[in-house]
N, C-alpha and C positions, 0 to 999 in steps of 0.2 A: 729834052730838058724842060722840066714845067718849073714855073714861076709863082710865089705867091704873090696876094696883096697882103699888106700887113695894114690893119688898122688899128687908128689910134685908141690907145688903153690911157682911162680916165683914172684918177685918184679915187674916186669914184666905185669904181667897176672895182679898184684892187681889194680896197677896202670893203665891198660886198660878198668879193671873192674867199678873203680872210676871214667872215665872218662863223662861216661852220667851225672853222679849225678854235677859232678862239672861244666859243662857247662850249666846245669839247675839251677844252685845258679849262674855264673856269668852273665847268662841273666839276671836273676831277679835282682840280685844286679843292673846291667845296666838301667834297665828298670826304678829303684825305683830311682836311685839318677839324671835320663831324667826327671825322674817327680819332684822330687826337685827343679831339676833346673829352669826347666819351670815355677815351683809355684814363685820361688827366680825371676825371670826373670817379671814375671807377676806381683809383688808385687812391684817392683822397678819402672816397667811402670806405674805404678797405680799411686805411691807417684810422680813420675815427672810431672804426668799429673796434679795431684787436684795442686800443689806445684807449677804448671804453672800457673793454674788458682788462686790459692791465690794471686799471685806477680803479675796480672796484675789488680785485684777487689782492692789492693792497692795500684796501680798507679791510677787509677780512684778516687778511692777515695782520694786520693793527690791533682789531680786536681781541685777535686767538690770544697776542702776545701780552693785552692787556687784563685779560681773563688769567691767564696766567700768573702771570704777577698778581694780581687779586687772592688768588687761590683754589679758582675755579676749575681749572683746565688743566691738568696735572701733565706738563709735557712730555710725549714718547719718549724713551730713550735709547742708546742701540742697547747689546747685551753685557758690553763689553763696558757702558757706561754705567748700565743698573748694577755689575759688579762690583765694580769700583766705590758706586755711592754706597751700595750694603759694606763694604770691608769698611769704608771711614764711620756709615752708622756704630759697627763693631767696635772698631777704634776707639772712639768715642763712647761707647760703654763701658769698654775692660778698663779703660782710664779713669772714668766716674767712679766706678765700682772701687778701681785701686784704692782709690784717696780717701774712703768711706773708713770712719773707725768706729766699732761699736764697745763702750765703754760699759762695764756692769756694774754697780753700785759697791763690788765686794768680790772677793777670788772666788773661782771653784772651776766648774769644769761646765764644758756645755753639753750637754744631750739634746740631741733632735727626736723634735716628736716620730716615735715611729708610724703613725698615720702618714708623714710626707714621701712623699715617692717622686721617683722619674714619672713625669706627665702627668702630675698632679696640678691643676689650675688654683692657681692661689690669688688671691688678692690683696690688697696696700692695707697693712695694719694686722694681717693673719699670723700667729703664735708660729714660730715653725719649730721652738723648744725652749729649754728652761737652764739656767747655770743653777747647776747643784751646788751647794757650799762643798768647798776642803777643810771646813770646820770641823771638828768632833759633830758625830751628831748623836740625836737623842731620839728616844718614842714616846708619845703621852696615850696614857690610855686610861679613861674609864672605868673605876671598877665597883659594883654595888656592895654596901658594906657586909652583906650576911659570907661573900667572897674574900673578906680580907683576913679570916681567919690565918692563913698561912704565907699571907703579904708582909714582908718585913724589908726596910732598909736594908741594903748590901747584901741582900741574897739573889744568887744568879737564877737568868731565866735564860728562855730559849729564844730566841727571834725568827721569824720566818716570811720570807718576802715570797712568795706562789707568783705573782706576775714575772718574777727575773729566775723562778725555782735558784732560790741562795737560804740558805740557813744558817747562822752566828747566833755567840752569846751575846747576853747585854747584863749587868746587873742595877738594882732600883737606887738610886740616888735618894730619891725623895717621894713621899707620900703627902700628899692635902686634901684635906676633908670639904667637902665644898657640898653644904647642907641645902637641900630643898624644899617648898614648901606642899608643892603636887606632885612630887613622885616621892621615890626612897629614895636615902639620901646616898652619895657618892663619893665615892676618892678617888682623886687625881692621882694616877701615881706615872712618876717618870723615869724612864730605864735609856742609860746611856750605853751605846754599843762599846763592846769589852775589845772583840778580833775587827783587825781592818777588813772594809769591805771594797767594793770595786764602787768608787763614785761614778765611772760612766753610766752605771745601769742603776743603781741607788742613788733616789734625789727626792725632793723632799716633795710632800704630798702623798707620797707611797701607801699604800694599806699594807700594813705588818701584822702577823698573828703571831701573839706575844705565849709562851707558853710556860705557866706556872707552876714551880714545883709544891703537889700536895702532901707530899707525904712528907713531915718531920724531919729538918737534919741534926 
């Protein structure tokens, strides 16, 4: 059986002894709250950065929506929206249009100009036709005197519209001598239509060839 000596252990010695071990825990401790920090440091950059980026993608979009409203920036729409807004633009036309009364100084009939067509571009103020009168009407015409030989009051002529191919009687109402100084002289003479004719296609301005009887009745 062996025996030790035990010798005396100083406060000293213990606390020398402890010294590796505690310097190995305060590294580590060191180390782990560098890396804390660093993660705290890196999470804080993180959120300034996205947090920079949110606060400028909502100045922009401040802008778009104030450009907008301006009338600068004419907002996307889905498809489903642009139809909608074209059916109310519609709406909102055939209502306008309803309530539109166009009043003519006097009866007749309207005729549109046959120049207007499907897909004709027209513009604000353009003639698109004329109200013929439902009145009796009448023709004046011109005639040089050495022609009035067989011109007489209440004798019938012929009338002939070539633009609408129609041909009616008319007979002369009246004759007036309307004298000149540089030419020969002339008479007015005016023939009112005798047979009804069709006012949609007969309207006034017309060119008529008035046809005179010469021979004796």
């Amino acid at each position: 059986m062996k025996s030790y000596h035990i010798n005396e252990i100083t406060d000293s010695q213990i606390m020398y002894n402890h010294k590796p071990f505690m310097l190995i825990l305060t590294l580590l401790g060191s180390v782990i709250f560098s890396l804390i920090l660093l993660g705290s440091l890196s999470i804080y950059a993180s959120s300034s950065s996205v947090f920079t980026s949110s606060g400028e993608l909502h100045s922009l979009n401040k802008t778009e929506i104030v450009a907008a409203e301006a009338g600068f920036i004419t907002p996307s729409l889905s498809p489903l929206e642009n139809r909608v807004e074209k059916n109310q633009k519609l709406a909102a036309i055939q209502t306008e249009s309803g309530s539109l009364d166009l009043l003519s100084p006097e009866g007749g009939f309207f005729v549109q100009d046959p120049s207007i067509m499907k897909g004709k571009f027209l513009s604000a103020g353009d003639p698109i036709g004329v109200v013929s009168s439902n009145k009796k009407m009448f023709i004046k015409t011109n005639i040089q005197k050495k022609d009035m030989i067989h011109v007489n009051e209440g004798s019938e002529v012929a009338v002939r519209f070539s633009e609408i191919q129609t041909e009616t009687k008319g007979e002369i109402t009246s004759i007036q001598f309307i004298p000149s100084e540089d030419q020969e002289d002339v008479y007015s003479v005016k023939i009112e239509l005798k047979e009804s004719i069709n006012h949609q296609k007969v309207r006034e301005g017309m060119e008529a060839l008035v046809i005179f009887e010469t021979t004796p009745q």
